[in-house]
N, C-alpha and C positions, 0 to 999 in steps of 0.2 A: 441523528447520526450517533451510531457507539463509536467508543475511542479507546484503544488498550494503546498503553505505552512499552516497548520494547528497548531495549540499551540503544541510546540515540534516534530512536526512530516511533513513528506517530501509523498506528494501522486501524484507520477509519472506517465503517464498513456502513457504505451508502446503497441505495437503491430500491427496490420493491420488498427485502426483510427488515432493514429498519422499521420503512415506509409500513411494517405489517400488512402489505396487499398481495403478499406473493405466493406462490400458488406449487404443484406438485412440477411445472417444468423452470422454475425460477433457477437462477443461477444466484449465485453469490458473491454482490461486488464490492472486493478489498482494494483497496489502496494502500500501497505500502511507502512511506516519505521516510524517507532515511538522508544523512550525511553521506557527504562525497565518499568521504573517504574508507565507509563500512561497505561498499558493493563497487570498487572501482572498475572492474570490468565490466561488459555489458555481457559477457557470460554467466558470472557471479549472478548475474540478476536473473539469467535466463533458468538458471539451474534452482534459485527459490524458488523462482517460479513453475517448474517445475515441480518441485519436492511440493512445493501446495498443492499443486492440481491433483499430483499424484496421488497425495492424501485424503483428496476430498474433490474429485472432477465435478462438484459444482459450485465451488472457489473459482471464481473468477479476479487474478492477482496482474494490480496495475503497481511498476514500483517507480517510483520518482526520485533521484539520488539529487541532493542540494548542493552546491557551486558555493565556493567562497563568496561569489559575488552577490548569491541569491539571498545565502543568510546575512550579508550586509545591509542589501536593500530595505528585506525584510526588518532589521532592527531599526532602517529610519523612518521609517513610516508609521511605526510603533507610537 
């Protein structure tokens, strides 16, 4: 898995290009993990997502916004 870091947020890019097996109809799967409170709408998100695809229709952009609760969990378990 590659991993760029963006202001508060983690964009992982999993799947068959990592994997180097991917081929001339492969898509490209991002994961975008960002803070609550950088994408509060679920429009905001829709409209990255958007501006990805639009840039590149074989970006395939998943985004996941974090919850006070989730980055708490996360640091006990730590």
């Amino acid at each position: 898995m590659c991993d760029t870091q963006a202001s508060n947020s983690a964009i992982p890019i999993y799947g068959s290009v990592p994997r180097v097996d991917f081929n001339e109809w492969s898509d490209i799967d991002v994961l975008i993990i960002t803070r609550e409170g950088s994408l509060k709408k679920p429009t905001e998100r829709l409209d990255v997502m958007h501006k990805v695809h639009e840039g590149n229709p074989l970006v395939e952009p998943v985004i996941i916004a974090l919850t006070n609760s989730a980055n708490s969990s996360s640091r006990r378990t730590r």
